[in-house]
C-alpha positions in Angstrom: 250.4 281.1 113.6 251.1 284.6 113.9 251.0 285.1 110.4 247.0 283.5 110.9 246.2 286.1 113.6 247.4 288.8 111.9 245.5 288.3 108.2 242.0 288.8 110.3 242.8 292.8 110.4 243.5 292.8 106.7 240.9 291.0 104.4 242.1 287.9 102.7 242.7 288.4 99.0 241.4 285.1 98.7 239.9 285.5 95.0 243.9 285.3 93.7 245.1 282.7 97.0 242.8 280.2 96.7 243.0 279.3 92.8 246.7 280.2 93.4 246.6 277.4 96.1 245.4 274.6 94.1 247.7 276.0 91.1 250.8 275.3 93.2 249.1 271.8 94.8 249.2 270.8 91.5 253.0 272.1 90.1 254.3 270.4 93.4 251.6 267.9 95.0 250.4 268.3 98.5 250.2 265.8 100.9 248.4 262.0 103.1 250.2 260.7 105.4 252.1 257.6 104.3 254.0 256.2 106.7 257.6 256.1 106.2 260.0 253.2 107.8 256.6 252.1 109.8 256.6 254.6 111.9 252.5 256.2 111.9 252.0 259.1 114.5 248.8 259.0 115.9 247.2 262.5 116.4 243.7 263.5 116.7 241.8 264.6 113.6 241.1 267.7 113.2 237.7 269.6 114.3 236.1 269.8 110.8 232.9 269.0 112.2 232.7 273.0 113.0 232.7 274.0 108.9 229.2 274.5 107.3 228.5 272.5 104.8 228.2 276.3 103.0 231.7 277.2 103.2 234.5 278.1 101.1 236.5 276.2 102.7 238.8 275.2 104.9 242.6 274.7 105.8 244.2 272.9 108.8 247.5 272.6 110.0 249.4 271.8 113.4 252.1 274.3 114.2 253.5 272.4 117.0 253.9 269.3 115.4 255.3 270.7 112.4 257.7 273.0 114.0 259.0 269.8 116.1 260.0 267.8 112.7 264.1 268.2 112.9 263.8 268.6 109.7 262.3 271.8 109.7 265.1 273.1 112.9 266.4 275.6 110.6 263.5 277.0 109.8 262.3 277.0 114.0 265.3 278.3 115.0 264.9 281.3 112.1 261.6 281.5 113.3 262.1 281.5 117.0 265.2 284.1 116.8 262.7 286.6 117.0 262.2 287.7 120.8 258.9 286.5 122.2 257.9 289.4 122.9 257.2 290.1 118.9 255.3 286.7 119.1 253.3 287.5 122.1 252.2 290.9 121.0 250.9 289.8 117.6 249.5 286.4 118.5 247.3 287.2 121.5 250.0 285.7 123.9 250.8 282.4 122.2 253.8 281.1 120.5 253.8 279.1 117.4 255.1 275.9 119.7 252.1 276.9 122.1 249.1 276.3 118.9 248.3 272.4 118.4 246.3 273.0 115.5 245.0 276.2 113.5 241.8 276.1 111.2 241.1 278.5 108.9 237.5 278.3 107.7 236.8 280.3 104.7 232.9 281.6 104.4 231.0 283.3 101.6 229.8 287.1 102.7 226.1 287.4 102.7 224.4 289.4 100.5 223.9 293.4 101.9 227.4 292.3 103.9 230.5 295.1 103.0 234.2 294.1 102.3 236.7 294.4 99.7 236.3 290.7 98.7 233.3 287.9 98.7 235.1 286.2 101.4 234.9 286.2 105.1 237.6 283.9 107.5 237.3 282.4 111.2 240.0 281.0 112.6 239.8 278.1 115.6 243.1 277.8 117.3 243.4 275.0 119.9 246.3 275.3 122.1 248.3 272.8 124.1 248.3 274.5 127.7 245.2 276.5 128.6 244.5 279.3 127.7 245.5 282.6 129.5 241.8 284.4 129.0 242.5 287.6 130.7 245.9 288.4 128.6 244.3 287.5 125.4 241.5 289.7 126.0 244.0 292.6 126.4 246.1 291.7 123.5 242.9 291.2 121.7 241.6 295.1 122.3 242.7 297.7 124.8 239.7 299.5 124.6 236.3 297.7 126.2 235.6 294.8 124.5 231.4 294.6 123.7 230.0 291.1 125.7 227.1 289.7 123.6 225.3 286.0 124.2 224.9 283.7 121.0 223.5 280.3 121.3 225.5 279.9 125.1 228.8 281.5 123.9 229.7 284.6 125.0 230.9 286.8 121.7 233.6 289.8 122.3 233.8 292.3 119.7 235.3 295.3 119.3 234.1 298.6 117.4 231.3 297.9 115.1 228.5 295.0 115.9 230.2 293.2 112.9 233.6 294.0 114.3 236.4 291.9 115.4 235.1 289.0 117.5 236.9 286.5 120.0 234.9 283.7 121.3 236.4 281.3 124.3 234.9 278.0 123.2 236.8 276.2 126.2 239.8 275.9 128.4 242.2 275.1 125.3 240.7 276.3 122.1 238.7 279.5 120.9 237.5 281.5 117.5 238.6 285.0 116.4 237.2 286.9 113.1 237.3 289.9 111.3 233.4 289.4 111.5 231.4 288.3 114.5 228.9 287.1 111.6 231.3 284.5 110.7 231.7 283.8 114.6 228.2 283.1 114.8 227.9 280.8 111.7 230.8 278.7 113.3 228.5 278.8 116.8 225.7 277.7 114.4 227.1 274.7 113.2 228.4 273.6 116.5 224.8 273.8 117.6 224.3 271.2 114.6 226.8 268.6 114.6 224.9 266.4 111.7 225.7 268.1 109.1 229.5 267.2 108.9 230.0 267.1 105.1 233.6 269.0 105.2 233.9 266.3 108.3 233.3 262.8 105.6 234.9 265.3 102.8 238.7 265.3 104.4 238.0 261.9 106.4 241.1 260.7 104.4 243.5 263.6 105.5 242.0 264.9 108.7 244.7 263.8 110.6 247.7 264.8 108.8 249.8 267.7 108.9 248.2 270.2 107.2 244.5 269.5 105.6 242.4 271.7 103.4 239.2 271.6 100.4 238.1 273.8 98.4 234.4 274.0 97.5 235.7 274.5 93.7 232.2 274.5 92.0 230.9 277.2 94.7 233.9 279.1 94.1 234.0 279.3 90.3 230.5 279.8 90.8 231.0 283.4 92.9 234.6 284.7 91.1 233.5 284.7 87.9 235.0 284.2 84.5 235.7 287.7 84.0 237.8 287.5 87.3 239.8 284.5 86.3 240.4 285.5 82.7 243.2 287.7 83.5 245.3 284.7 84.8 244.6 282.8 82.2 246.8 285.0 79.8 249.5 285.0 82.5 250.1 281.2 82.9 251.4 279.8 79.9 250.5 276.6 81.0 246.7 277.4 81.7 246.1 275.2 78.7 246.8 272.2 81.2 245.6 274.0 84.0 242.1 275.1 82.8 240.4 271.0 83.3 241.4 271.3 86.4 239.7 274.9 87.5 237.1 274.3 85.0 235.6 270.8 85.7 236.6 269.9 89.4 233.7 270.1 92.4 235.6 269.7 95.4 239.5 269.7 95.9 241.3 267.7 98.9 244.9 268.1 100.0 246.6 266.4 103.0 250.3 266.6 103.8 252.4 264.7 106.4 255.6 266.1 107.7 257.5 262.7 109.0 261.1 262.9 108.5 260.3 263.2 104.6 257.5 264.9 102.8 254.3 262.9 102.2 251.8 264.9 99.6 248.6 263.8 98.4 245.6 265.8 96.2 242.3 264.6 95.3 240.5 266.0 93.1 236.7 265.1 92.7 234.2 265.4 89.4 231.4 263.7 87.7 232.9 264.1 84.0 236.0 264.6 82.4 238.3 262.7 85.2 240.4 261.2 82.1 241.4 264.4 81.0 241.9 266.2 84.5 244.5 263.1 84.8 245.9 263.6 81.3 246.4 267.7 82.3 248.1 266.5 85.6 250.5 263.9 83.9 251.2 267.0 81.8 251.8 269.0 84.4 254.6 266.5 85.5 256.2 266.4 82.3 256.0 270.2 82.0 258.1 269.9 85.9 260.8 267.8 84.2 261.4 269.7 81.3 261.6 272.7 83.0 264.8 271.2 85.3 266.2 270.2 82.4 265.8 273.3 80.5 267.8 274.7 83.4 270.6 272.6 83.2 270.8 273.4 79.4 270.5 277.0 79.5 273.2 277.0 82.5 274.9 274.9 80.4 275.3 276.9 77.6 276.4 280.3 79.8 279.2 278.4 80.8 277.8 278.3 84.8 277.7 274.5 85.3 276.0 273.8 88.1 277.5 273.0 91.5 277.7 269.6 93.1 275.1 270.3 95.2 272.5 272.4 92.7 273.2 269.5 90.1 272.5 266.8 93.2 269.2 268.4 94.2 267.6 269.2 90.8 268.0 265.3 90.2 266.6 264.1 93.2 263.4 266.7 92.1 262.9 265.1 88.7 262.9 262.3 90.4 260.2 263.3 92.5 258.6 263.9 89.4 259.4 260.7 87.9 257.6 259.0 90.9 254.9 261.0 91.5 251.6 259.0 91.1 248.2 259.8 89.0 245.6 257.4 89.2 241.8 257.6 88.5 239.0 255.7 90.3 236.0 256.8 88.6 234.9 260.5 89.7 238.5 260.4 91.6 241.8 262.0 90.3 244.8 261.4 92.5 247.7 263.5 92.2 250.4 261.4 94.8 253.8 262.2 95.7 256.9 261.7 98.0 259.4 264.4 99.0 262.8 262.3 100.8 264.0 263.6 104.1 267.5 264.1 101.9 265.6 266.4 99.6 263.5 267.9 102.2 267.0 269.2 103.8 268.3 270.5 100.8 265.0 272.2 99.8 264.8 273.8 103.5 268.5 275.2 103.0 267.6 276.6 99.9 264.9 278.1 101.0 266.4 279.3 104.1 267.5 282.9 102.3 264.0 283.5 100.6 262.8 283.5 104.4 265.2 285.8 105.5 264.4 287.8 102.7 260.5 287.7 103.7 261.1 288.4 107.1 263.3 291.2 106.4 260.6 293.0 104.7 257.9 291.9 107.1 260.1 293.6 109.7 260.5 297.0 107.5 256.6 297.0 106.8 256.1 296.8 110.4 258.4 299.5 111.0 256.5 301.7 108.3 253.5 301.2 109.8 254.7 302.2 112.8 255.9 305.3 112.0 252.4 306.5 110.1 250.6 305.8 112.7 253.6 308.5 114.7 253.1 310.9 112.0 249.7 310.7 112.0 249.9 311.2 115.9 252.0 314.3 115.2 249.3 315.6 112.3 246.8 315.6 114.9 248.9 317.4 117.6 249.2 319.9 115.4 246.1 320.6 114.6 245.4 320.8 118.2 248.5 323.2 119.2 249.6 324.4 115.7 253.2 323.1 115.6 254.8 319.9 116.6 255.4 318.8 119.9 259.2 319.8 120.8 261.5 317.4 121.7 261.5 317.6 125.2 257.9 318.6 126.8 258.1 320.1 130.7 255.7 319.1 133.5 253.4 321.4 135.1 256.1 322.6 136.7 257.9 324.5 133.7 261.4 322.6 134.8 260.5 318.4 134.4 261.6 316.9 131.2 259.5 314.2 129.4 259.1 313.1 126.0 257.4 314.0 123.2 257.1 309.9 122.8 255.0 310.5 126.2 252.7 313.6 124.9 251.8 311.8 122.0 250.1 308.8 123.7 247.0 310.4 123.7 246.9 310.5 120.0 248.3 306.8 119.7 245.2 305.0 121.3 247.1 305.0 124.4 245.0 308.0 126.9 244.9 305.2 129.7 248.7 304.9 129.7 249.1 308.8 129.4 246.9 309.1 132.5 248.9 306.9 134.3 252.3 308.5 133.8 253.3 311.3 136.7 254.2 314.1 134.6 255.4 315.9 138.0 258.0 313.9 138.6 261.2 312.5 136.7 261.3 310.3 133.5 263.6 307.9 136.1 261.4 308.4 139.1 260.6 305.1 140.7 256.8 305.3 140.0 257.8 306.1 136.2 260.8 304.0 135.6 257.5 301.2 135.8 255.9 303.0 132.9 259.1 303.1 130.7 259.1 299.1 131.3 255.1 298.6 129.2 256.3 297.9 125.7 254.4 300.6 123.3 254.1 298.3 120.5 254.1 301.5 118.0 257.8 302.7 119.3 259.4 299.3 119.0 260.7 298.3 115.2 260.7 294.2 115.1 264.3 293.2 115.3 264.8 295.3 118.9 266.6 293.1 121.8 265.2 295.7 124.0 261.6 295.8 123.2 260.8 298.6 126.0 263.8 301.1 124.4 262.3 303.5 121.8 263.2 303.0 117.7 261.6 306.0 116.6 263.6 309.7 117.3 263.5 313.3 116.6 266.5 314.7 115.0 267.0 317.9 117.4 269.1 320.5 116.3 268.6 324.4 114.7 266.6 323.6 111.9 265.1 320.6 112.1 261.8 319.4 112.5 262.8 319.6 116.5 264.7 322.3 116.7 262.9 324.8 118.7 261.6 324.2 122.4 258.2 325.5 121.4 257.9 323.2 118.7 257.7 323.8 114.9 255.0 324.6 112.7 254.0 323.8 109.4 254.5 327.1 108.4 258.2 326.7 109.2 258.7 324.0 106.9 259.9 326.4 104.0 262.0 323.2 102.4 258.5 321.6 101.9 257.1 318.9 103.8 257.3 316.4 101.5 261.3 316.9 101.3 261.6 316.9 105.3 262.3 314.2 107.5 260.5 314.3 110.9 261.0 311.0 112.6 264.1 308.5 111.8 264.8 304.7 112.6 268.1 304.3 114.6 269.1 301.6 116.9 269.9 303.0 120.6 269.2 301.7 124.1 267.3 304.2 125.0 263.8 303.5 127.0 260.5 305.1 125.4 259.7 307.6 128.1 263.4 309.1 128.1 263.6 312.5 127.1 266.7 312.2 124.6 266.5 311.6 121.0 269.4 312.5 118.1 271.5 315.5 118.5 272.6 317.0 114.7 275.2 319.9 114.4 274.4 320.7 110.7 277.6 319.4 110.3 278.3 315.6 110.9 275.2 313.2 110.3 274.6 310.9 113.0 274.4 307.2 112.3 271.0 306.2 111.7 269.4 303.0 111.4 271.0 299.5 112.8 267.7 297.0 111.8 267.5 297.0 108.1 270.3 295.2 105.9 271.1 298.7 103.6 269.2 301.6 105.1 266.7 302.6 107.6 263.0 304.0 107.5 262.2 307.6 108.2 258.7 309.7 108.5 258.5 312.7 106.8 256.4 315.9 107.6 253.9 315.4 105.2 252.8 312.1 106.8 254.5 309.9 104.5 257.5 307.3 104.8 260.9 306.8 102.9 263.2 303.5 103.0 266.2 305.9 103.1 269.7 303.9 101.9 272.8 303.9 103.5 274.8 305.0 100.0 272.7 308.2 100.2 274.8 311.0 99.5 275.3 312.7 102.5 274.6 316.4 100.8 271.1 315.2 100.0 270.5 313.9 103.7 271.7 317.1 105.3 268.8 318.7 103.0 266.0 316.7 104.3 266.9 317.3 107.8 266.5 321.2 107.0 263.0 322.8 107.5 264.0 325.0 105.3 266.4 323.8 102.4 264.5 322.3 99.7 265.7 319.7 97.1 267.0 320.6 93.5 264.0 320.1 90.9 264.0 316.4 89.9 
């Protein structure tokens, strides 16, 4: 869910995802619901009546009902460590456990519209309690949103007319896009429920799991060959592959999460079925020799397998072995059935390529965050000439605040400035409230504390905060590029505190404390580092200088 919400600021990539999507669907199937031990759970389809028959196409899938599966626990629990407030922030208030069904509807950009791909998404979330309107709209923007009327909806957009849009559509369920365009083509075809061909197109999977099509003539139609021709040189088994890209009109997935794993693809084409399901039954026996090449190779470097690697790589051939391909007519289907013994041991295994992901999620996050700092500083600077000092005094020359707290103003966050009391103490009554709005840009992922800053100044003579006028450019003899201005550091310290990290020249202070091997720092030319623990310490003390520069690499 909060991954969904997020990819509307950054345009899908979806010329690689989407052929990439029914690349995998074929290694590993993808899923109907078929009833295991007789036990069916009834859940409402899914609103597909809202794609144009025009579209891409369109995913579905049920974060609730997914993340209640205990087969999946270690994965929720994973998911859940992280402190709602991470959640809330990114997600316009929801959780993934609050979301009963996400669809992703994946439209064509008109021709005139700008973007870095063809491709334009709207997402429709339906939630399980209602919806908290007012919240959302502040998560949403926290500048005045634009109110426009479109066919009796009310549109909310942000910046430009094609901007970010948000769109109630009832008490429990609303649309958000990176283009209010795509809002209103949803709006459109909610104003015209007959035409429901993505509606009769998933009939059979609409209420599984997860659900998805692809439009696959449309699509081959708009990428290109000279698009796809670079990943046909990169996939040795294109050879199987290419019947499938090549000759299929519309591709169907469903998949069941029910105590096992229930996967189902359908593939639909006027000519050539008999060898799409040839290339498939290839694709199988390409999966088996593969884990068997594995166990050979291992094998042979004297690593045999343990009991439990050697245990799951049978049960997956024999996933293989069982998987169905049958043709009915213009129908391929690719069928297959994942045990809820398997399903465990492929969650456990995967449980360190999460932690892996979400560790560099986190230290993205925390990147960002600090450009957007440094960028904050740039622009002081070209106001006052130098950078804010440490510690900034109120109008009455004898106050202390923070430089966290002057550079609001530059972080998109005047309305908070205005409201902070810079005549009275950082731990006044009125502005201990202030210190208690999380600032999403000062908090690093990972932070039990979410109000406490992760971003400091290193103060001491020569640094970048040395001097209680603040430090120019000019200063920076050691080169910008070589000198750090902001670090990462783990301390329970609130945001509008005026104390940061106090260096000697002599002993280095212990940075970091949310990033398995190092920590990220911003440097005075803007830029960011991933600076490692096993940095030798001579080297560190010559990026905290202003004015020791690095030998010549």
């Amino acid at each position: 869910m909060k991954c969904a919400l997020y990819s509307i600021r950054h345009r899908s990539r979806l010329s690689l995802f989407l052929p990439a999507v029914v690349l995998i669907c074929c290694l590993f199937s993808s899923l109907q619901l078929r009833a295991e031990d007789n036990e069916t759970a009834i859940r409402e389809p899914f609103r597909l009546d809202l794609v144009p028959e025009e579209a891409l196409g369109v995913i579905a899938f049920r974060p609730a009902q997914l993340l209640a599966e205990p087969v999946i626990k270690p994965i929720r629990e994973l998911l859940l460590k992280d402190q709602p407030h991470n959640f809330r922030e990114g997600s316009l208030g929801l959780m993934p456990t609050d979301v009963k069904a996400v669809t992703m509807i994946f439209l064509f950009q008109e021709p005139g519209e700008s973007g870095r791909t063809p491709f334009k998404n709207v997402f429709l979330i339906e939630t399980i309690e209602k919806l908290n309107q007012a919240q959302m709209k502040q998560l949403f923007s926290k500048s005045p949103l634009v109110e426009t009327e479109f066919q009796g909806k009310t549109l909310l957009t942000k910046g430009s007319n094609d901007g970010d849009t948000l769109v109630f559509l009832d008490e429990d369920s609303f649309l958000i896009s990176d283009r209010s365009s795509g809002v209103k083509t949803i709006i459109d075809q909610l104003q015209n429920r007959d035409n429901r061909v993505w509606s009769k197109r998933l009939a059979p999977v609409a209420t599984a799991s997860v659900a998805g099509g692809i439009n696959m003539q449309a699509l081959r139609s708009r990428l290109g060959e000279a698009l796809i021709q670079p990943l046909t040189q990169r996939i040795p088994a294109w050879p199987m592959i290419a019947p499938i890209w090549q000759n299929t009109e519309i591709a169907t997935l469903g998949m069941t999460l029910q105590k096992g794993l229930s996967l189902e693809l359908i593939f639909e084409q006027k000519n050539n079925s008999e060898q799409l399901k040839q290339s498939l039954e290839g694709l199988l026996l390409l999966g088996k020799n593969m884990i068997r090449q594995f166990q050979t190779t291992r094998e042979k470097m004297n690593r045999p397998l343990r009991p439990e690697e050697a245990s799951y790589l049978k049960r997956l051939e024999q996933v293989f072995t069982e998987t169905q391909v049958t043709q009915d007519n213009s129908r391929v289907t690719f069928k297959s059935v994942f045990k809820q013994d398997l399903l465990s041991q492929l969650v456990d295994l995967t449980i360190p390529a999460v932690l892996q992901a979400r560790a560099a999620a986190r230290r993205s996050v925390s990147k960002n965050n600090i450009k957007h700092i440094m960028l904050a500083l740039h622009n002081y600077h070209d106001r006052y000439h130098h950078f804010p000092p440490a510690v900034v005094m109120g109008p009455d020359g004898k106050t202390p605040h923070s430089w966290r707290v002057e550079l609001l103003p530059y972080l998109d966050q005047q309305a908070l400035y205005d409201k902070y009391r810079m005549n009275e103490p950082w731990d006044s009554a009125y502005n201990l409230k202030i210190a208690e709005t999380v600032v999403p840009v000062f908090h690093c992922p990972g932070s039990e504390k979410p109000a406490n800053a992760s971003y400091f100044a290193v103060v001491g003579e020569g640094t970048t905060f040395g001097k209680k006028e603040g430090v120019s450019f000019k200063e920076m003899t050691g080169g910008t590029s070589d000198t750090i201005a902001i670090v990462e550091a783990k301390r329970d310290i609130p945001w509008t505190k005026p104390e940061d990290i106090t260096y000697d020249g002599k002993t280095l202070p212990k940075f970091g404390g949310y990033h398995p091997g190092g920590y990220v720092v911003g440097m005075c030319d803007g830029s960011t580092k991933f600076i490692s623990n096993l940095l030798d310490d001579s080297v560190l003390k010559t990026l905290l200088s202003i004015t020791e520069s690095l030998p010549e690499r």
